[in-house]
KEKE-3310 file (N, C-alpha, C; in steps of 0.2 Angstrom, whole numbers, plus 5000, padded with zeros to 4 digits):
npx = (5495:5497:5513:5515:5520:5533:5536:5544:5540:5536:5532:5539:5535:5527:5524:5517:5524:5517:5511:5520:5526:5523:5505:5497:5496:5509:5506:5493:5474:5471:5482:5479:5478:5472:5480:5474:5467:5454:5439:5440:5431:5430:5430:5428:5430:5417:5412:5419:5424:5416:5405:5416:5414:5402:5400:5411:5405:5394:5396:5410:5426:5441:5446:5460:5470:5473:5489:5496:5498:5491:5486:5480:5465:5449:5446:5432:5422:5407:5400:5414:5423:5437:5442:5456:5458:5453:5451:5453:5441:5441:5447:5457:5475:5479:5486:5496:5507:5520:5538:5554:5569:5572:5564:5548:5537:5527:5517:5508:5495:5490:5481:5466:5467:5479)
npy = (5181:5191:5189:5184:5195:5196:5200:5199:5192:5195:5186:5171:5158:5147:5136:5122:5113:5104:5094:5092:5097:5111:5120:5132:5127:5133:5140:5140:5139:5141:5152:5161:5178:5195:5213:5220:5213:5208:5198:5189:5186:5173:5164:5148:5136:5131:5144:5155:5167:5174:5173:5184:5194:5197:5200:5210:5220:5219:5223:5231:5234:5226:5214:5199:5191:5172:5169:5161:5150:5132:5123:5131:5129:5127:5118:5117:5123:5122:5119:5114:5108:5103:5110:5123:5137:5153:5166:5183:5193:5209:5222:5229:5223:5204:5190:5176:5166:5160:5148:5151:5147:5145:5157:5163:5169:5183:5181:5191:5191:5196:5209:5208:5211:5219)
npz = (5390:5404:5417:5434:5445:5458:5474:5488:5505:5521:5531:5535:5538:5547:5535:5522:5511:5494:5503:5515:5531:5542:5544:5531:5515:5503:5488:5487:5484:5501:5503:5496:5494:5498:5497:5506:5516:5515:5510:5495:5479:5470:5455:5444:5433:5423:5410:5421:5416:5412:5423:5431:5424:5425:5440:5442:5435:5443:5456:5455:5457:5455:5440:5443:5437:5437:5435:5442:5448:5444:5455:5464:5471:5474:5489:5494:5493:5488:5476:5471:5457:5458:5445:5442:5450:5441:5442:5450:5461:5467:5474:5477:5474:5472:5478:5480:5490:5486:5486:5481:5476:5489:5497:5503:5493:5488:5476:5464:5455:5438:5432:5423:5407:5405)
capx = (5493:5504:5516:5515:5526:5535:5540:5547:5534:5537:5532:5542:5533:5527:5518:5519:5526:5519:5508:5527:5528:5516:5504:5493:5501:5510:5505:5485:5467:5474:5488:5482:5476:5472:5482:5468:5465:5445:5438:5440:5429:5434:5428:5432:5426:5417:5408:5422:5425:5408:5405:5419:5414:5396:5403:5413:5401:5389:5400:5416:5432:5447:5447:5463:5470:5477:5493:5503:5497:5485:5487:5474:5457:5442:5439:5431:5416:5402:5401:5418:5425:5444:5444:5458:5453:5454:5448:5447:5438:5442:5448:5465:5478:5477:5493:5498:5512:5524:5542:5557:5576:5571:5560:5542:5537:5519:5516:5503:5488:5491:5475:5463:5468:5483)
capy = (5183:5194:5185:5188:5199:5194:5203:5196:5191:5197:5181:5167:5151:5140:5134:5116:5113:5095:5091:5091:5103:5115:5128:5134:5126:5135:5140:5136:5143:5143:5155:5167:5182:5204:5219:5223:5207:5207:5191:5190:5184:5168:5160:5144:5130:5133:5152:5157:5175:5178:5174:5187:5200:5201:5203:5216:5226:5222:5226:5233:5232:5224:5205:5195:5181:5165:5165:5158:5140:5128:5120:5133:5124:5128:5112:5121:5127:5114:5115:5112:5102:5099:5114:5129:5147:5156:5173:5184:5201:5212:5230:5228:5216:5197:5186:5169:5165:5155:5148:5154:5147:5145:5162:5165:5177:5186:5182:5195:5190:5202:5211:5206:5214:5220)
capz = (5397:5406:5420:5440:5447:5465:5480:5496:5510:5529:5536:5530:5540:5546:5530:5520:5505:5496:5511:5519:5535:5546:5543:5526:5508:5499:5482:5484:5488:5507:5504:5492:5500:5496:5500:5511:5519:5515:5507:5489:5478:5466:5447:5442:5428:5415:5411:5424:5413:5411:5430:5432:5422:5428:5446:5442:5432:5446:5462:5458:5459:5447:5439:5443:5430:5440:5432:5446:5448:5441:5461:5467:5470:5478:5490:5502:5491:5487:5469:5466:5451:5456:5444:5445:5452:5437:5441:5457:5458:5472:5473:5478:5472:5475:5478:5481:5489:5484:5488:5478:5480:5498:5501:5502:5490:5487:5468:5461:5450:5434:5430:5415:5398:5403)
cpx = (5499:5506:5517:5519:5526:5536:5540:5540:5536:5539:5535:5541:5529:5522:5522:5518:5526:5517:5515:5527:5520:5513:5501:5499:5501:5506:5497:5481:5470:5478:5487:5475:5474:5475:5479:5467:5460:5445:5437:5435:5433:5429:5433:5428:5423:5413:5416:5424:5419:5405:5408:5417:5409:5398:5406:5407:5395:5390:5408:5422:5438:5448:5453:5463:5474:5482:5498:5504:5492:5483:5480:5469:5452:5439:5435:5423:5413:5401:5408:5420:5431:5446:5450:5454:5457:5455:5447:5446:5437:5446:5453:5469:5478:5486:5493:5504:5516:5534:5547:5566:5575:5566:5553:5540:5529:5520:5508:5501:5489:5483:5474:5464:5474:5491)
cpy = (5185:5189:5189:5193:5197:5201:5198:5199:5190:5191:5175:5159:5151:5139:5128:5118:5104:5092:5089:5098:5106:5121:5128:5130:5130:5136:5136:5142:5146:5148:5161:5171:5189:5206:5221:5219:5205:5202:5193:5186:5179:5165:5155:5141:5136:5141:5157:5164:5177:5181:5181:5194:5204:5203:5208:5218:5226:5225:5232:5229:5230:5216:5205:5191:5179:5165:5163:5153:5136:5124:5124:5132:5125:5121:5112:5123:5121:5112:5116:5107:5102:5106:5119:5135:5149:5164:5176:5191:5202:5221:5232:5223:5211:5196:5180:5167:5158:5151:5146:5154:5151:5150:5162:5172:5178:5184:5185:5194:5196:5203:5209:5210:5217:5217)
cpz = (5400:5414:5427:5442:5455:5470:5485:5501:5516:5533:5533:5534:5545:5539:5527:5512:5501:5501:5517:5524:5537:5545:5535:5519:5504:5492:5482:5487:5496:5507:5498:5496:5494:5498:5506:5517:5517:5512:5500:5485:5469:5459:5448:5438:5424:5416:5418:5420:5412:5419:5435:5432:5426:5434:5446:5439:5440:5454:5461:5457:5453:5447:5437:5443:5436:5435:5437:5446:5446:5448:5465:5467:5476:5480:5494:5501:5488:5480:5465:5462:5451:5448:5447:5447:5445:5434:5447:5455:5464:5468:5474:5476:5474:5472:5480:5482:5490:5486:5481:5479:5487:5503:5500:5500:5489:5478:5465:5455:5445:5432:5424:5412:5400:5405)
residu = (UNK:UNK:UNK:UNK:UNK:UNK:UNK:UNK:UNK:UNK:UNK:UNK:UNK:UNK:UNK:UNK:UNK:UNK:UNK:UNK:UNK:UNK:UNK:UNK:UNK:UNK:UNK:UNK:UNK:UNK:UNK:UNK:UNK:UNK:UNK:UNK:UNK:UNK:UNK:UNK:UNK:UNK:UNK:UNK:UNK:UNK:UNK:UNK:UNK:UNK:UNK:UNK:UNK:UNK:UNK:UNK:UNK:UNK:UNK:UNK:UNK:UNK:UNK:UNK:UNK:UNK:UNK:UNK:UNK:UNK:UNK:UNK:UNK:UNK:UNK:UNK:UNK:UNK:UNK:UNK:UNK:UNK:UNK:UNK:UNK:UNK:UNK:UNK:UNK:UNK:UNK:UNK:UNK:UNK:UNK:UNK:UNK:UNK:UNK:UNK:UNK:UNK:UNK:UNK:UNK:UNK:UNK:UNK:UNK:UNK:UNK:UNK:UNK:UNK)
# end
């Protein structure tokens, strides 16, 4: 599986790191985001590539693989299982940011198959 790629993120706070500090945590569901802003759609648990696919083929857009953290969790949505996000499918790139010898960086979700 190919590996995130970083850039540097505008806003560098307030956010918690470790339930330590204020503002969205770091490195989870809360804090990953689109280029666009729009709401993205998420797979997680079992079938989570199938669930993935068929949305794409029946909306659009491009599936991004969760290779940043295994800490992004869907607790927010009713049938979750403590599962990771493993797949999101939007049309602009998904990120999640993360903190980096001290900076907050955007880490981009690499697209399926490549």
């Amino acid at each position: 599986m190919a590996r995130y790629q970083t850039t540097p993120h505008d806003e560098q706070g307030p956010f918690s790191e470790n339930g330590v500090g204020e503002g969205p945590e770091l490195e989870s569901f809360e804090t990953t985001y689109a280029d666009d802003g729009e709401e993205v759609f998420f797979t997680s648990g079992y079938s989570a590539r199938e669930i993935a696919q068929r949305r794409h083929a029946e909306h659009g857009g491009t599936i991004w693989v969760n290779s940043v953290s295994r800490k992004i969790i869907r607790k927010d949505y009713q049938y979750a299982t403590n599962a990771p996000v493993y797949f999101a499918i939007h049309k602009s790139p998904v990120y999640t940011l993360i903190k980096r010898d001290g900076k907050v960086l955007r880490a981009y979700w690499p697209e399926l198959g490549k």
